[in-house]
C-alpha positions in Angstrom: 150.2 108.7 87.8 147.4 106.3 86.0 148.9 103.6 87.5 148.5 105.3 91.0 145.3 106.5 90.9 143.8 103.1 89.1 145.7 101.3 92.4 144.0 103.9 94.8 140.4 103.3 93.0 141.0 99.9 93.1 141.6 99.8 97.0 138.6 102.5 97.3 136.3 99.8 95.9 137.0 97.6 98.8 135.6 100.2 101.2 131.8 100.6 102.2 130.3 103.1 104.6 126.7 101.7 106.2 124.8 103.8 108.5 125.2 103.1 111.9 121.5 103.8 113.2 120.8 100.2 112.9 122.4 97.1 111.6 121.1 97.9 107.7 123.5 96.2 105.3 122.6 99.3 103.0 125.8 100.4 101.5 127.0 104.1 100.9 129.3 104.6 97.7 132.8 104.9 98.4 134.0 108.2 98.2 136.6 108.8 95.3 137.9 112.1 93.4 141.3 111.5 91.9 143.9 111.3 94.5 141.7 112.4 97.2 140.0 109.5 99.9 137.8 109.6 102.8 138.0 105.7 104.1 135.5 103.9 106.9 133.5 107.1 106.9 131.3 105.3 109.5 133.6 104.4 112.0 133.4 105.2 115.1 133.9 104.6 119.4 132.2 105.7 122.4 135.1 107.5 124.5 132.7 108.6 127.4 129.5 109.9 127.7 130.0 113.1 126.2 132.7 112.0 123.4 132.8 109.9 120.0 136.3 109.2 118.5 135.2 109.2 114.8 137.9 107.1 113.4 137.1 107.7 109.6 141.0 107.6 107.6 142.3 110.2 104.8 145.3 110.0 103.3 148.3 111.9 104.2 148.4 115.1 103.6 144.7 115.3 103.2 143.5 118.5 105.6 140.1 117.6 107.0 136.7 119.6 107.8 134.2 118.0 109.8 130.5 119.0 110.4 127.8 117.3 112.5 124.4 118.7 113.9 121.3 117.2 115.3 119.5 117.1 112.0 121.2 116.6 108.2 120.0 119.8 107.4 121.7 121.7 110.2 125.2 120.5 110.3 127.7 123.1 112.1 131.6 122.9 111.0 133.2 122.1 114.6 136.7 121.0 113.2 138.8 123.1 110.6 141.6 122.3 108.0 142.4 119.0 111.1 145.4 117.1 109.4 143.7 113.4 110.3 145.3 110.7 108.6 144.8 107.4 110.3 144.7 109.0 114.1 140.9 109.2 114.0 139.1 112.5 115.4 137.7 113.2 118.8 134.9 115.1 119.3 133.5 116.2 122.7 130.0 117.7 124.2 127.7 115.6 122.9 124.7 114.7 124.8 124.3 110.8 125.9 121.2 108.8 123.8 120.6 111.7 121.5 120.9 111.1 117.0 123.3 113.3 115.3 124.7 113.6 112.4 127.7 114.5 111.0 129.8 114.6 107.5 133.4 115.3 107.0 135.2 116.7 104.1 139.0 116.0 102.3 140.8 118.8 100.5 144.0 119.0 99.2 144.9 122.1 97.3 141.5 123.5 95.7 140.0 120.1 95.5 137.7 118.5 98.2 135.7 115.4 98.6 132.6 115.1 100.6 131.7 111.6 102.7 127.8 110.3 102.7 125.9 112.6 105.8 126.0 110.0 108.2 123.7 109.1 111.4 124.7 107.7 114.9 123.2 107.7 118.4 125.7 109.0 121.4 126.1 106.1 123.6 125.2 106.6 127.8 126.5 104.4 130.1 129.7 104.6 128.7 132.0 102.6 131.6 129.7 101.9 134.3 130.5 99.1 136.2 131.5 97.2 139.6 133.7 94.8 140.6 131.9 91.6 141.5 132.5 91.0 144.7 132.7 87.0 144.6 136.0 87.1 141.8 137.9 88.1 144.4 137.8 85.4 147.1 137.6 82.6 144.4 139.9 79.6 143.4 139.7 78.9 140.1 140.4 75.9 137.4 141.4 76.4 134.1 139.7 73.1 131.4 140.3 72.2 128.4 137.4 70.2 127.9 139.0 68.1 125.2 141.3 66.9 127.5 139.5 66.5 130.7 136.9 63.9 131.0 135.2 61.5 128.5 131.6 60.9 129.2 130.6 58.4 126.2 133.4 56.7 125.6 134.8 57.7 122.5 137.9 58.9 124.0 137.1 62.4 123.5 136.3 65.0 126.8 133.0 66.1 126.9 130.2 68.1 129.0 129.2 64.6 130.4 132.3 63.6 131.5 133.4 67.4 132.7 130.0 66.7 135.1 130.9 63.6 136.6 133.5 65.1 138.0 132.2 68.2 139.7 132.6 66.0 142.7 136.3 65.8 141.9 136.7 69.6 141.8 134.6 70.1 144.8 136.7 67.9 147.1 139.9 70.0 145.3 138.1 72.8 147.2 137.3 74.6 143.7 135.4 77.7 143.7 135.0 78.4 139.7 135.9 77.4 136.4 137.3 78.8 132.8 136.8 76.7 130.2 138.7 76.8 127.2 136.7 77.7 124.1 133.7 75.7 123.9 132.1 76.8 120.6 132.3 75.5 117.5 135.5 75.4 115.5 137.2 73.7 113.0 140.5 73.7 115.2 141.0 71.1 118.5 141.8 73.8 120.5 138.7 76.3 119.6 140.3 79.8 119.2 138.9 80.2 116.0 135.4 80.2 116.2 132.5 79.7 113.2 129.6 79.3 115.4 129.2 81.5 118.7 126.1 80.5 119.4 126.4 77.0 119.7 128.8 74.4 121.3 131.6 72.0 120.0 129.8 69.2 119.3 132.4 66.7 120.2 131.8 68.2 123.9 128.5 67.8 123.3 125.1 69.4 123.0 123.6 72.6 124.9 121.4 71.3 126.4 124.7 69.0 128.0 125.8 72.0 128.7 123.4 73.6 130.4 123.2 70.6 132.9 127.0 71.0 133.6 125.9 74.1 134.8 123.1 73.4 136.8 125.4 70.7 138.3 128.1 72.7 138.7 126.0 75.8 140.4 124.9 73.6 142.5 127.4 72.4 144.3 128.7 76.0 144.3 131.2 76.1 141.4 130.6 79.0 139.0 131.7 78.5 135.5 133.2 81.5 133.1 133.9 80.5 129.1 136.1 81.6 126.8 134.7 84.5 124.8 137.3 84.9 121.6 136.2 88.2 120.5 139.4 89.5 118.5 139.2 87.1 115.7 137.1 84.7 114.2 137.6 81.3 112.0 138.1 82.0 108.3 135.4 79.5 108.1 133.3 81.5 110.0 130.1 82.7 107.6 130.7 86.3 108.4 134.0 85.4 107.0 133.3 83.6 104.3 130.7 86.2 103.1 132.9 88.9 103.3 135.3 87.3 101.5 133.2 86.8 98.4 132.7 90.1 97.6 134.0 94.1 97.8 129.9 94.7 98.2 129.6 91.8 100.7 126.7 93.2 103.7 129.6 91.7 106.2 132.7 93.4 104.6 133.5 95.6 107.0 132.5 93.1 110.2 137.0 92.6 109.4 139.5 94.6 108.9 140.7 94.7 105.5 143.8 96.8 103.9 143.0 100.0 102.3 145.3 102.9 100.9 146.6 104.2 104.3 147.5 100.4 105.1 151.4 98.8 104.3 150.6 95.5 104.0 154.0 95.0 104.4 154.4 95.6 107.8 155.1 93.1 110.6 152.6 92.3 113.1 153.3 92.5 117.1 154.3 88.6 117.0 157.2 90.2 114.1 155.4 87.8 111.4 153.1 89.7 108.4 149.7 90.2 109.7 148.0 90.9 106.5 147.1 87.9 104.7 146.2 87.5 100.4 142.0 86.4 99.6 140.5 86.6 96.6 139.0 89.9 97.0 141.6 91.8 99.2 143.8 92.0 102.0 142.9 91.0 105.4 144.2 91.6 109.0 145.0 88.5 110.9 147.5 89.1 113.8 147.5 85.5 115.2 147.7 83.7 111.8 145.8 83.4 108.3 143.1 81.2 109.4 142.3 83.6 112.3 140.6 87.2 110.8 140.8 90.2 112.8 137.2 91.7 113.9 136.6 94.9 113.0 135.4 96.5 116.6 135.3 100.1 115.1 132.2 98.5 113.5 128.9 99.2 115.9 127.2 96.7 114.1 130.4 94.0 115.1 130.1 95.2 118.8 126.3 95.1 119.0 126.7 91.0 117.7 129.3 90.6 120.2 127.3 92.0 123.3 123.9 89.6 122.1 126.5 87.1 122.1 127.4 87.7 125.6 123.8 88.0 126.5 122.9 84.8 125.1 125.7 83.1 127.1 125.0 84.9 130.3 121.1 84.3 130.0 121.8 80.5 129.9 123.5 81.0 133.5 127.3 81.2 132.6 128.6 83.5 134.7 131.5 85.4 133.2 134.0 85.5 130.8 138.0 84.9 130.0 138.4 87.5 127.0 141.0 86.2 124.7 144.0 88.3 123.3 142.0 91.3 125.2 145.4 93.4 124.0 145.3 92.7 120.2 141.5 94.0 119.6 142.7 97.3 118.1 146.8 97.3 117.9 146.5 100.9 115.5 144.3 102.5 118.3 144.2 101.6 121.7 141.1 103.7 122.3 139.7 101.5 120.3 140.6 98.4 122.4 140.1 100.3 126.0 136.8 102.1 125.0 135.5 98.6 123.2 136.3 96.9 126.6 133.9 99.6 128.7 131.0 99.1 126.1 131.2 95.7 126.7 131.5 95.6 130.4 128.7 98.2 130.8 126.5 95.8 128.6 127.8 92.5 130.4 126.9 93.8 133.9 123.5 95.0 132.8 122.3 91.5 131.6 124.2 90.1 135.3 125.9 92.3 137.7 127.8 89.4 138.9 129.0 88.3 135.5 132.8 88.5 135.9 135.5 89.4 133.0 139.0 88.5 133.6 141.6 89.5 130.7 143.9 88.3 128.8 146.7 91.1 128.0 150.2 90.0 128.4 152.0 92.7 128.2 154.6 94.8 130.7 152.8 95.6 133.6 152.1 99.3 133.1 150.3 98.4 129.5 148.8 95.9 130.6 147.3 97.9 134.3 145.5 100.3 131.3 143.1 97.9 131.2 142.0 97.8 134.7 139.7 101.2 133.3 137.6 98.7 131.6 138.0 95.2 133.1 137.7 94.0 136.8 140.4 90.8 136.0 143.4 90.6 134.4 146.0 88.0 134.3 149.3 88.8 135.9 151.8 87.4 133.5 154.1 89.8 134.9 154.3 88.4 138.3 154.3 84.7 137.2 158.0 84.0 136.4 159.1 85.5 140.1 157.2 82.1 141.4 159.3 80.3 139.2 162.4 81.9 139.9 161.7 81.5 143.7 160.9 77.7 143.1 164.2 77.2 141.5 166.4 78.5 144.3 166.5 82.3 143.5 165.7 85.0 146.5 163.1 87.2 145.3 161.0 90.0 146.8 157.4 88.2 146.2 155.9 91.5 148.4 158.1 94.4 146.8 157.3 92.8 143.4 153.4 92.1 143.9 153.3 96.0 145.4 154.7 97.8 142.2 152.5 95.5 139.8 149.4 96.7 142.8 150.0 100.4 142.6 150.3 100.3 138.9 146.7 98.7 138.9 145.4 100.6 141.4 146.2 103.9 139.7 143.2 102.9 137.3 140.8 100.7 139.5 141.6 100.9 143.3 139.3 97.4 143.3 141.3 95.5 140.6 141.4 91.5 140.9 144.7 90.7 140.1 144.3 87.0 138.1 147.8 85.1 139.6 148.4 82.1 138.3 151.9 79.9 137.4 151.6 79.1 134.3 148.7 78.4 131.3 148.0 76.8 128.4 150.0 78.4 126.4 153.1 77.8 128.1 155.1 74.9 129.1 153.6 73.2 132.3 155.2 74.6 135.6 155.8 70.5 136.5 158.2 70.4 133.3 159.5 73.8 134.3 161.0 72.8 137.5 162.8 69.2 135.7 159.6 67.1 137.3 161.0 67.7 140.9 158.2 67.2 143.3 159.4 69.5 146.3 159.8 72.3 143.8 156.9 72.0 142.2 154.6 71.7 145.7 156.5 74.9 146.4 155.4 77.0 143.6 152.3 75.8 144.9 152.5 77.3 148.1 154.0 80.4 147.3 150.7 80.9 144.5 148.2 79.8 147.2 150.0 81.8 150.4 149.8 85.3 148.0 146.7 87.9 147.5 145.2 87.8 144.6 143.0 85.3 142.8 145.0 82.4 141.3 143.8 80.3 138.7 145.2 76.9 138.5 145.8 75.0 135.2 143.7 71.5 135.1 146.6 68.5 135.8 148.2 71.0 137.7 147.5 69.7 141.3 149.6 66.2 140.0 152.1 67.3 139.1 151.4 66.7 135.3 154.2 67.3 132.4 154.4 69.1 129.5 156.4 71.1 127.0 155.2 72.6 124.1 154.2 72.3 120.9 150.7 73.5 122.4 149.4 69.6 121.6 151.9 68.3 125.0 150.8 70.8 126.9 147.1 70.3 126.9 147.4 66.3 127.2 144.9 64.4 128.8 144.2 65.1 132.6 145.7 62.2 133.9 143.0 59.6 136.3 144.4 56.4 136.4 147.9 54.8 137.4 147.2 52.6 134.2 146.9 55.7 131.8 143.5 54.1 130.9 139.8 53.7 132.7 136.7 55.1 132.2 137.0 59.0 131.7 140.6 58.8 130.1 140.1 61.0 126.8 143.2 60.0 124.2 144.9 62.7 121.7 144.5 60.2 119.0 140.7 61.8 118.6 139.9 65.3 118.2 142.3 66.8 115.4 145.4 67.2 117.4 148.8 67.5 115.5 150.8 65.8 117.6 151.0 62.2 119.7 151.1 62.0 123.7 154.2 61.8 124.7 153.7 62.9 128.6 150.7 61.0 130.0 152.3 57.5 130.7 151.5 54.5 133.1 152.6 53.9 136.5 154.7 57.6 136.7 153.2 58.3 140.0 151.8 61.2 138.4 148.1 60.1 137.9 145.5 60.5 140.7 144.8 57.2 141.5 148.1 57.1 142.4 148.1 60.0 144.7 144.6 60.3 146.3 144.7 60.3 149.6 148.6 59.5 150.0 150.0 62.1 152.8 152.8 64.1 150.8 151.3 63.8 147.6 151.2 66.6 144.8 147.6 66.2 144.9 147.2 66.3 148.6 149.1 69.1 149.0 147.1 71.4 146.4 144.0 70.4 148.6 145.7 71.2 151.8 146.9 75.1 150.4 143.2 75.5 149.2 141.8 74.2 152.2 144.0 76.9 154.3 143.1 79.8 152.3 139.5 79.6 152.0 139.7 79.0 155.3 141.6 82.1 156.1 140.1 84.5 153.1 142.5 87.2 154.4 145.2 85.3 152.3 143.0 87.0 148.7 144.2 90.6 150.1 147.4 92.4 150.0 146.7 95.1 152.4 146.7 92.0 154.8 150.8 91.5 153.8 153.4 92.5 155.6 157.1 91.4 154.9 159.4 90.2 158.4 162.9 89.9 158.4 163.5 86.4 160.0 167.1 85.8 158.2 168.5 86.7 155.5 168.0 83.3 153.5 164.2 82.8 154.1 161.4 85.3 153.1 158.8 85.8 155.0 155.6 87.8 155.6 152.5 88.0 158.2 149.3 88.1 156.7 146.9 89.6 159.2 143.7 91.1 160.3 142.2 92.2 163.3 141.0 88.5 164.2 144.2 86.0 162.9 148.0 86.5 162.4 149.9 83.8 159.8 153.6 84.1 159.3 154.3 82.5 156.0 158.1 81.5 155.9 159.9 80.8 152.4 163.0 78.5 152.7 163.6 79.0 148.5 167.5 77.6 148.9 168.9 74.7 148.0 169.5 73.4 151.4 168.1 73.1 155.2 167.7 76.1 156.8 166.7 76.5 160.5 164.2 79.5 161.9 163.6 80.8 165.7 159.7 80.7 165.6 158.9 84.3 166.8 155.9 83.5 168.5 153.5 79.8 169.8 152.2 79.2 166.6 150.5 75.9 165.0 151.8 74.7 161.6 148.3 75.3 159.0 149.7 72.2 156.8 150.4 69.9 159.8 149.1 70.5 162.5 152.3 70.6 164.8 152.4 73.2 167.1 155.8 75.2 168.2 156.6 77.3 171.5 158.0 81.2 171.3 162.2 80.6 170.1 161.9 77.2 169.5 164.1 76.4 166.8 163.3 74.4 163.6 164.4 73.1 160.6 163.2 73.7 157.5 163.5 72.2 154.8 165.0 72.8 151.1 162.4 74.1 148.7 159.4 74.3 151.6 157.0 76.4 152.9 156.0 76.7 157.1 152.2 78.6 157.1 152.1 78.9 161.4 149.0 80.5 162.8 149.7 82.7 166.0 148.1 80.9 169.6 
């Protein structure tokens, strides 16, 4: 029993409780009596206006009593003899912007244990939010800035270079961009951040980066960054103070093991998540180098939301959330509720400011988290483009419509994020064995579907790549030479591994396919010419399947004003169609007369406007 207790003391030590009525790095004394525990007294979440889920832990067993009032010397006993645990505690009519305060109580047998009396302020505003209206009629381009565009020639992509070539983007017919992380870290690729309030300087300066976006909003492409909230960079000082010390003023700004922990457990990725420092055990999902935050901290949301306000005040306008999912995997009132705060807080500094997700998960986890963000990314939906660009029927429509009315039964005006595929996954060129047709047919089945699709940069040639991560973020590819002004090189900038897709004289680059009729390129400009020009392509309700023959799909995609038919030939061969109607083909011009019959080819898309 000395053993067990001295163990329990020593993991009580790593515990501090701070008052939450402002960011005071005044520490409370941990709360110990022999086997009894009251841990993160002073945790807590917002669950609506009228809620808090105080998510203070006690260790099994433990039956719990919890007080609160409007003054420490009136504190009223509103939950009895409550077996807790780990679940947290909800606790309902409170009144929005108003102090209470509150103290809870462990007893086991005759003994009890008191925690600190504690202070907080109800939050208003809990989830209040719209949908802005421009993130759903956008094209966007995903950059890794690394990779893109070198603008002093040291081989590395940079602000600079990402400027010259807004002109590039705009001709694509580009309406927005995500960058890839852009703050500083001690990683090429950036998703594990030391410094949120300042920019990678092999990208550059901000003040580079403030002209990008002066440049880029004004030739009318809006620019979102990615915000990595979940984790930071061990080397991060928040990090590295907590770290140093069981008294450290940032201890609890991560999540570190306690009694009611097993650090033995495996993580959601099936590796151990729980990771060995001097002073402790510490929470990392993604790896050791990457510390969970601790979002049951106010004083860790309150940095993140200045965070966002410094970025948004500087004129970016929205952000890609990264590992949106993971932010609290014990508590996922913890991860929705987090995501509301921070919403509520974005759209008050810019009501425009646009949040897009990234929670890939099944599709009815990840439609939770349409409650708290506008965007998410549909990685549900992405492999049916695949599967349709390798020769396989599937119902695009009857898929999209289950995904729909799963989002819609949290947020009606959801913006479904489609894309093929991303960064983190082989590129869809290498996907479909480099075959041309194929891949300008994934292309056409994205860009002829509602939603907002988000292209990944290199796409639109056609470029290849299959993981490790390093192949598939190689660098975009300008010239037919593989070198020229611009060309960035992977031989700079801390990647682990050599190029081994970008090559000369492929056919690939975009000197090679600018302005050559057929092209990869071409065709990528031609789909996003067509749907901004018809923006009743970004809607569903607009869809409606047609039965043309059994081995094309097909669909309308109408309003009161224009009728498209769409027409799939996903086999392997030829097929031939009776046009319906007198119709002009969107990608050729060539117009057709009511049951004249066509061919049409394997792997290829017809987009005919009604006459």
């Amino acid at each position: 029993m000395k053993k067990i207790l001295l163990s329990l003391v020593t993991l009580l030590l790593l515990v501090g409780c701070a008052t939450t009525e402002n960011r005071s790095t005044k520490k409370i004394k941990p709360v110990v009596l022999e086997e009894l525990a009251i841990f993160d007294q002073d945790s807590y979440i917002d669950i609506d206006d009228s809620t808090v889920k105080f998510l203070f832990k006690a260790l099994r067993g433990d039956l719990v009593d919890f007080y609160i009032g409007e003054s420490k010397d009136n504190l009223k006993l509103v939950q009895e003899d409550v077996l807790v645990g780990t679940r947290g505690l909800e606790i309902s009519n409170l009144e929005a912007n108003r102090e209470y305060f509150y103290q809870i109580v462990a007893k086991r047998d005759k003994k009890s244990v008191k925690s600190n009396i504690i202070s907080f302020t109800k939050l208003g505003n809990t989830n209040n939010w719209e949908v802005p209206a421009w993130g759903s009629k956008a094209v966007f381009y995903e950059i890794f800035v690394r990779s893109f565009s070198d603008g002093n020639g040291d081989g590395i992509g940079d602000f600079i270079g990402l400027k010259n070539k807004i002109p590039y983007l705009k001709e694509l017919g580009i309406d927005a961009l995500w960058l890839m992380p852009i703050n500083q870290s001690p990683s090429y690729h950036g998703y594990d951040v030391y410094d949120y309030y300042d920019v990678e300087m092999d990208y550059g300066t901000l003040d580079e980066f403030k002209d990008l976006l002066n440049e880029a909003h004004a030739n009318g492409i809006k620019i979102i960054m990615d915000l990595v909230i979940n984790h930071s960079s061990t080397e991060h000082p928040w990090f590295q103070n907590a770290a140093s010390s069981v008294d450290s003023e940032y201890r609890d700004y991560y999540d570190w093991a306690d009694a009611t922990d097993n650090i033995k457990k495996s993580g959601p990725f099936g590796g151990n998540q729980w990771h060995k420092s001097n002073t402790g055990y510490y929470n990392g999902v993604f790896w050791s180098g990457m510390p969970d935050m601790n979002l049951r901290n106010k004083k860790v949301r309150d940095e993140f939301k200045d965070i966002a306000s410094f970025w948004l005040n500087m004129g970016v306008d929205g952000f890609r959330l990264d590992a949106a999912l993971h932010i609290d995997d014990t508590d996922k009132d913890v991860s929705h509720n987090w995501w509301q705060e921070f919403n509520t807080h974005v759209k008050s500094v810019n009501p425009n400011a646009l949040l897009v997700g990234e929670n890939w998960a099944s599709t009815n986890q990840m439609a939770s988290f349409f409650e708290d963000l506008e965007a998410s990314f549909n990685f549900s939906f992405a492999n049916n483009i695949l599967e349709m660009s390798r020769g396989k029927k599937v119902d695009l429509l009857g898929t999209l419509g289950s995904i729909h009315r799963a989002y819609a039964k949290y947020n009606p005006n959801f913006i479904d994020a489609t894309f093929i595929t991303n960064h983190d996954q082989d590129r869809v060129a290498s996907v479909l064995g480099g075959n041309k047709t194929k891949e300008k047919f994934a292309a056409s089945i994205l860009l002829t579907l509602p939603g907002t699709p988000f292209l990944y940069y290199g796409e639109e040639l056609g470029m290849l790549g299959k993981k490790p991560d390093d192949n598939i973020r190689e660098p975009m590819d300008w010239y037919q030479s593989a070198k020229g002004e611009g060309m960035t090189t992977m031989s700079k900038g801390g990647f682990y591994n050599s190029m081994l897709y970008t090559k000369a004289n492929d056919g690939i680059s975009y000197e090679e396919q600018v302005g050559v009729e057929g092209s990869t390129l071409e065709h990528y400009k031609k789909l996003i010419e067509i749907r901004k020009s018809n923006p009743e392509f970004f809607c569903s309700e607009n869809y409606t399947k047609v039965e043309l023959s059994e081995d094309l799909y097909s669909y309308e995609v109408k309003t009161e004003a224009s009728k498209i038919l769409v027409i799939h030939n996903y086999n392997n061969e030829s097929k031939t169609v009776t046009i319906p109607a007198n119709v002009t083909d969107l990608i050729t011009g060539t117009e057709y007369e009511l049951d004249e019959v066509i061919p049409i080819p394997t792997t290829t898309t017809l987009i005919l406007q009604l006459r």
